[in-house]
C-alpha positions in Angstrom: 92.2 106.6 72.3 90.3 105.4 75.0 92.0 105.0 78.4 91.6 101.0 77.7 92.3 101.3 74.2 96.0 103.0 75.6 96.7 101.0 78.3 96.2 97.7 75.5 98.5 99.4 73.4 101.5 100.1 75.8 101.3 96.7 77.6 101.5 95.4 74.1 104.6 97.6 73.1 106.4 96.7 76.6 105.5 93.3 76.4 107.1 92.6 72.6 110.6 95.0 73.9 110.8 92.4 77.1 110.5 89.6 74.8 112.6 90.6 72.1 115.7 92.0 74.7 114.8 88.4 76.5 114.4 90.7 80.1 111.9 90.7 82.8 109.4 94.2 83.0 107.8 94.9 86.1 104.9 97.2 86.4 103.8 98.6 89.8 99.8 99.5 89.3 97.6 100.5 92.3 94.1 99.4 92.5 91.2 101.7 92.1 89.5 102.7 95.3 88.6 99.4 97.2 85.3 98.6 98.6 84.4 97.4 102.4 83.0 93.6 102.0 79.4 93.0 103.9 82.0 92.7 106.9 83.6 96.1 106.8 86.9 94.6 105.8 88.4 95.1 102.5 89.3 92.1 100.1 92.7 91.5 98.9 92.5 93.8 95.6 92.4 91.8 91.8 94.2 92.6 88.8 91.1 93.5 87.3 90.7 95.9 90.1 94.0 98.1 88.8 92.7 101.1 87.1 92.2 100.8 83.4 90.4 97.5 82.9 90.9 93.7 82.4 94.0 94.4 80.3 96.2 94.9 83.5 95.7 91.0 83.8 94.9 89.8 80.1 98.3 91.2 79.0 100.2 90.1 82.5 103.1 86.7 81.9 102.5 86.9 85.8 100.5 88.8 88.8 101.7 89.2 92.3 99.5 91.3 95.2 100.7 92.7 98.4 97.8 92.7 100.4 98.5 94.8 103.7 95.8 93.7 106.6 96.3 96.5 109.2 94.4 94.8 112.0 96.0 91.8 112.2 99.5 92.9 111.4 99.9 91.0 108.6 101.3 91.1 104.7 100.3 88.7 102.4 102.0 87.9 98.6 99.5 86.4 96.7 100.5 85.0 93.1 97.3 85.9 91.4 99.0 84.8 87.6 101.1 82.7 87.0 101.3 82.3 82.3 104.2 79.5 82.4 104.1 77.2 84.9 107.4 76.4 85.2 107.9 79.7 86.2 105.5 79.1 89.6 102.2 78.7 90.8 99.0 80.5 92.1 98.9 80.9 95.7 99.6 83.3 98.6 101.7 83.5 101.6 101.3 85.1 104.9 104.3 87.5 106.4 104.1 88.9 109.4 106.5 92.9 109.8 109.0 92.8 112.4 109.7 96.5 112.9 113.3 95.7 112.2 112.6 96.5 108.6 111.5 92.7 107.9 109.3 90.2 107.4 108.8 86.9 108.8 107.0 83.9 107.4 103.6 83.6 109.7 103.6 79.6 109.5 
C-alpha cells in the first residue's frame, strides 16, 4: 500500500472502533515542513498540511490547531473542523503563555 492508501485504511479502522465503543479518539499529527509566506512568517498549518494527504481531514469528526506564533508570544486554538455542529463551531482563539505554566485568554 501506498502511504495514502494506509493512512485511509487505519483512520477508517479507528474511526468504526470509536464509533462502535461510543468513545472519543484523538490523534496528534504534525504537519509537514511549513513554508515562510511572501512575509517571512509561517501560516497557521492545515489539516491537509499533516503528512500523508487530505485524508487527515476527510476522515476527521473534528480538527483543532495549535498554532504557536513565537514573535508575538502568542498561542492560538483554531477549530479548523467541526462534522456535527452541535458539537461546536469553526473558529480560533487567541491565548497568551504566562510562564506560570498557563495560558490566558488575549481578549
Amino acid at each position: 500500500l501506498s502511504e495514502t492508501q494506509y493512512i485511509s485504511q487505519e483512520l477508517t479502522k479507528i474511526r468504526r472502533f470509536a464509533r462502535a465503543n461510543g468513545i472519543h479518539v484523538w490523534i496528534v499529527a504534525h504537519p509537514t515542513k511549513l513554508m515562510k509566506n511572501s512575509s517571512g512568517q509561517y501560516d497557521p498549518p492545515t489539516m491537509y498540511d499533516i503528512s500523508g494527504g487530505a485524508h487527515w481531514r476527510n476522515k476527521a469528526d473534528n480538527g483543532i490547531c495549535v498554532y504557536r506564533d513565537f514573535e508575538n508570544n502568542q498561542t492560538e486554538i483554531i477549530i479548523q473542523k467541526i462534522r456535527f455542529k452541535e458539537i461546536g463551531k469553526i473558529g480560533s482563539v487567541p491565548l497568551r503563555y504566562t510562564y506560570t505554566g498557563r495560558y490566558k485568554d488575549v481578549g
